[in-house]
C-alpha positions in Angstrom: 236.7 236.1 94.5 234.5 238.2 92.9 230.6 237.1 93.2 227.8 238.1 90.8 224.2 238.6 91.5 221.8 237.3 88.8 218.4 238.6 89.0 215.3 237.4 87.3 215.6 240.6 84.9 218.8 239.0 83.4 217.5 235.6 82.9 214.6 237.0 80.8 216.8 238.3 77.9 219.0 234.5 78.1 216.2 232.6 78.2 214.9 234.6 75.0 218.0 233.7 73.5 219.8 237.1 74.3 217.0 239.5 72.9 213.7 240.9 74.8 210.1 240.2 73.2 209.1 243.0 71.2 205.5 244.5 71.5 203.0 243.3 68.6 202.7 245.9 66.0 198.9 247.3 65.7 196.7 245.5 63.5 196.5 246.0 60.0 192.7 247.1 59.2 191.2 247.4 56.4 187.6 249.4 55.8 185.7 249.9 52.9 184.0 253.4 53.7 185.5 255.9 56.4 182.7 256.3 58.4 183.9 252.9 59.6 187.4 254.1 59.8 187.3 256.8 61.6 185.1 254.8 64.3 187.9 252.2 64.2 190.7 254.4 64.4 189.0 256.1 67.6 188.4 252.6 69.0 191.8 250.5 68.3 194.4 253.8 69.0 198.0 253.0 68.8 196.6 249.3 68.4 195.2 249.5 65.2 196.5 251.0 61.7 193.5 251.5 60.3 192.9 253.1 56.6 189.7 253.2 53.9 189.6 252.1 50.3 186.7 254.9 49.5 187.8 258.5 49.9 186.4 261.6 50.0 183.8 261.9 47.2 183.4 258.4 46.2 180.1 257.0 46.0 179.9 253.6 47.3 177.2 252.5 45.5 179.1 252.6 41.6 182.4 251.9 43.0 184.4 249.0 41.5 187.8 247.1 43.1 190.6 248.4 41.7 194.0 246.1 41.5 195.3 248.5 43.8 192.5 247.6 46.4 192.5 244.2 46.0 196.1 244.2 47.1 195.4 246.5 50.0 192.7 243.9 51.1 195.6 240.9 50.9 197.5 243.2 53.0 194.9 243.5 55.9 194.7 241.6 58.9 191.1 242.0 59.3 188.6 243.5 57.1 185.7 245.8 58.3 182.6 246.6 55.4 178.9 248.4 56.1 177.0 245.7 54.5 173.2 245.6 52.9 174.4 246.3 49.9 176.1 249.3 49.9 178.7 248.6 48.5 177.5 247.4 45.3 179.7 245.1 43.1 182.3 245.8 46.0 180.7 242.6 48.0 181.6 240.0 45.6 185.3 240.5 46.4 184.9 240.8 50.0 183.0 237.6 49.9 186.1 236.5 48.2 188.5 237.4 51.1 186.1 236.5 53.9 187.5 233.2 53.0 191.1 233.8 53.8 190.6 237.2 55.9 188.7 238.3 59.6 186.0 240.3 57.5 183.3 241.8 59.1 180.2 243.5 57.6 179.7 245.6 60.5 176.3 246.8 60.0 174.0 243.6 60.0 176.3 242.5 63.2 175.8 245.4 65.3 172.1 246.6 64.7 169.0 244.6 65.4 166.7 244.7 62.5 163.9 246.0 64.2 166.1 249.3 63.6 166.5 249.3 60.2 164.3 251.0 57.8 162.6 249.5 55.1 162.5 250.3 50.8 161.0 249.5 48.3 163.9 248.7 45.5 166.4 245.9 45.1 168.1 247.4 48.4 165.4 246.1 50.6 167.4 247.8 53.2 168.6 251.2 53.6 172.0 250.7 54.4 173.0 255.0 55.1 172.6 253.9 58.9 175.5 255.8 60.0 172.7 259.4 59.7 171.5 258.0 62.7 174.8 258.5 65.4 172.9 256.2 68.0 172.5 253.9 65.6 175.7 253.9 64.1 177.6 254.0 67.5 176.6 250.3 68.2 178.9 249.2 65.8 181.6 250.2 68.4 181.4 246.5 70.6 181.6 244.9 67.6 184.8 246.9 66.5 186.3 246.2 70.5 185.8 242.4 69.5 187.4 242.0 66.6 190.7 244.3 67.9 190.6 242.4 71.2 190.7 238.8 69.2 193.5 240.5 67.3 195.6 242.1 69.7 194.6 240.6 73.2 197.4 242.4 75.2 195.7 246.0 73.9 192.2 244.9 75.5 192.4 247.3 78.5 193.6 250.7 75.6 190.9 249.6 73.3 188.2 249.7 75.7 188.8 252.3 77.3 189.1 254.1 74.2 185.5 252.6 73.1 183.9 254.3 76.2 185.1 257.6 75.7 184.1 258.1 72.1 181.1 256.5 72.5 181.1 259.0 75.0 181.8 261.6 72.7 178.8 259.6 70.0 176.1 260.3 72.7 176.7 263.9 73.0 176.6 264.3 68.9 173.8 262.9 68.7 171.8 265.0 71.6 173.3 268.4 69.9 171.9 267.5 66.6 168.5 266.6 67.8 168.5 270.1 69.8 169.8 271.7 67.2 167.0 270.2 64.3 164.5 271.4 66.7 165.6 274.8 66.6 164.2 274.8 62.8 160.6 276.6 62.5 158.3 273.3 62.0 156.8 274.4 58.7 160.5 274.8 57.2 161.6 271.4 58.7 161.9 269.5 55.6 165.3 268.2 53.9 165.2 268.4 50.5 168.5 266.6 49.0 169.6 264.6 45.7 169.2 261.1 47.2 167.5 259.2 49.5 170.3 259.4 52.3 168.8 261.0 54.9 166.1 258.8 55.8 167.8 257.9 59.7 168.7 261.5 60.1 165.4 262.4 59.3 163.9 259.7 61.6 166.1 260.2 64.7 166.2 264.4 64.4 162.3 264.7 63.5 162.9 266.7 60.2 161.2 265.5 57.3 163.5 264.2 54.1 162.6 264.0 50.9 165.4 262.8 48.1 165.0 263.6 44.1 166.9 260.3 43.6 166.2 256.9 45.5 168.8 255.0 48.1 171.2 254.2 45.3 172.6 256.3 42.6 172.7 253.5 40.5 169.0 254.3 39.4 168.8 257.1 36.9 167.4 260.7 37.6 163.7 261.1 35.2 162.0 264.3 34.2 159.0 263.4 36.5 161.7 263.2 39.6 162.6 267.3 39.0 158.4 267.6 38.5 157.8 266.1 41.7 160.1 267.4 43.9 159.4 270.8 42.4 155.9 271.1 43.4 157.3 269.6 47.0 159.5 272.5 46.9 156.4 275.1 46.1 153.6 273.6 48.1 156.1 273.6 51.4 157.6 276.6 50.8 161.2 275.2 51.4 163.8 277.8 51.3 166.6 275.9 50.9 167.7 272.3 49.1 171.0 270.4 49.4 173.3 269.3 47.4 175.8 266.0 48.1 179.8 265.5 48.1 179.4 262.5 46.2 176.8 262.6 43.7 176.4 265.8 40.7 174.5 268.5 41.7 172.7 269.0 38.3 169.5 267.2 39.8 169.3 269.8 42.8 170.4 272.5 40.1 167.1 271.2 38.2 164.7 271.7 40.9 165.5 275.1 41.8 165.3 276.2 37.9 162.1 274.8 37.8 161.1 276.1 41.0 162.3 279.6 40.2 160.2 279.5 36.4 157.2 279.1 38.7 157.9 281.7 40.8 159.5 280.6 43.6 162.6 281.2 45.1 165.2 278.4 46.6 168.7 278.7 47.1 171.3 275.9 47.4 171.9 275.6 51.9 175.0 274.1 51.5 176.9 270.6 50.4 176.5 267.5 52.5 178.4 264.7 53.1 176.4 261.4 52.4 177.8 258.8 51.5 181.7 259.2 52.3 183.7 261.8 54.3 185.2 265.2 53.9 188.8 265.6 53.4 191.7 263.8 55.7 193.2 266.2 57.9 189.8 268.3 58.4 187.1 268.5 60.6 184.4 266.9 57.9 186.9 264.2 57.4 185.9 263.1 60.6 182.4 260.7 61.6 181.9 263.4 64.2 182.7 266.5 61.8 180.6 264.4 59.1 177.8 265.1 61.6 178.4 268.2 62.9 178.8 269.9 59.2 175.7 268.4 57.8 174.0 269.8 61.0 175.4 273.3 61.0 174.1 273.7 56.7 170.8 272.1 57.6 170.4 274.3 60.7 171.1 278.2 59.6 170.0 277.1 55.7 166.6 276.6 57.0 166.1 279.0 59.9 167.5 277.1 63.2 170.1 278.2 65.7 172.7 275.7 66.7 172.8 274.4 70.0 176.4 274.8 71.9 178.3 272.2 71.6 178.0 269.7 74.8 181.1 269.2 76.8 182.1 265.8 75.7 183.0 267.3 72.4 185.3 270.4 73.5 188.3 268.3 72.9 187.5 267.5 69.4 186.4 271.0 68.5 189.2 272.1 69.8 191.7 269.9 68.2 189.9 270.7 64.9 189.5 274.4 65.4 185.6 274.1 65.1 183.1 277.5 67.0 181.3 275.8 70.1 178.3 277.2 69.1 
């Protein structure tokens, strides 16, 4: 007679009913801006599908929920925002969902608020913290929690991946500071259309000074452009800055004015403030973000750039980005 051996490998499958368990499929996450969704996407891997509801060029301060997003947000598993405000009339919906949904503002549970820097409008808080990349890499832990409480068995990929790009976070931010420094001290001064910069400035000693305030919500006046314009004269600043998200007529203001009085300034370049470049490019990328805004500010005002450290090879690399 013929005898068969059963092994515990072939009980598994019976006692499941005939069919193996299946791995969990990553998370559905949901972000509001995509300088959180790139940092999640790094952090949760092939744990997490990960996608923003602001693109490139959207200015989170005017945008409104569209039925499109708010069916996104019913499709997410968890639910990751900035916070103080940013968002503008954004927050009342995620209030909304935090009822039903894991939502996170990721800002206020990440960074102490001895940190955070202080206005003078109905922000209270300037919420453009992500400037700043030692600042903004602490949201990372609270990213690894919220994927770990989602996805348990990924717990080993997502730290691990959490470690090397914050890895990756630390370098960034020691190459911009060496690069910032590279800039003659009389020329270091960051003249843009708002009042984004203020961490960069802080963390990468240059000076910033923004025609507009923290939100764009607030209008533009004639004694803004006079103001800026005899910043621009007195400080002898070559160069100004226009933003992805917001029109450059301000900017395009002060150098007019500048130029009737005789003084020359030319436009250094476009940087990304408040949202990313393009998917698929370097700029869309928290690290590009950084790295572009850096490069403009750098040879616009008469620094060299510092080579890039070797944590970041791989990602200049994959993005076809000069080391130096």
């Amino acid at each position: 007679m013929k005898r068969w051996k059963v092994t515990l490998g072939m009980l598994v499958p019976l006692a499941l009913g005939g069919q193996t368990m299946a791995a969990e499929p990553p998370v559905t996450t949901v972000t509001t801006i995509g300088m959180i969704a790139d940092v999640a996407s790094e952090v949760g891997g092939e744990c997490a599908d990960v996608s923003a509801i602001m693109g490139p060029g959207v200015d989170p301060h005017l945008y409104q929920a569209s039925a499109r997003d708010v069916a996104t947000l019913q499709q997410a598993e968890q639910i990751f925002y900035s916070g103080y405000s940013l968002e503008g009339q954004l927050g009342e919906v995620l209030s909304r969902f935090a009822e039903i949904t894991p939502t996170v503002a990721v800002a206020p549970s990440s960074i102490d608020t001895a940190s955070l820097i202080t206005v003078q409008d109905v922000y209270g808080i300037d919420p453009h913290l992500w400037m700043d990349v030692s600042l903004w890499s602490r949201i990372i832990p609270t990213l690894v929690d919220a994927f770990v409480e989602a996805r348990p068995d990924c717990e080993a990929d997502i730290r691990a991946n959490a470690e090397a790009y914050n890895s990756q976070l630390e370098a960034l931010h020691g190459w911009i500071e060496a690069s910032i420094a590279t800039i003659p001290e009389e020329q270091r001064i960051l003249v843009t259309a708002h009042d984004a910069f203020n961490y960069y400035g802080r963390a990468y000693d240059i000076e910033v000074a923004g025609i507009q305030g923290i939100s764009t919500e607030t209008e533009t006046g004639v004694a803004d452009i006079r103001r800026m314009t005899q910043v621009v004269i007195e400080r002898d600043v070559p160069a100004v800055f226009i933003e992805s998200t917001i029109n450059p007529r301000t900017v395009q203001a002060v150098i007019d004015a500048a130029r009737e009085k005789g003084h020359a300034v030319e436009i250094g370049g476009q940087l990304y403030s408040d949202a990313m470049g393009e998917a698929g490019t370097a700029g869309g990328t928290y690290i590009g973000m950084l790295h572009a805004n850096t490069r403009h500010i750098v040879e616009a005002l008469g620094g060299e750039l510092a080579p890039l450290p070797a944590p970041l090879e791989a990602w200049a690399e994959r993005w076809e980005v000069p080391a130096s």
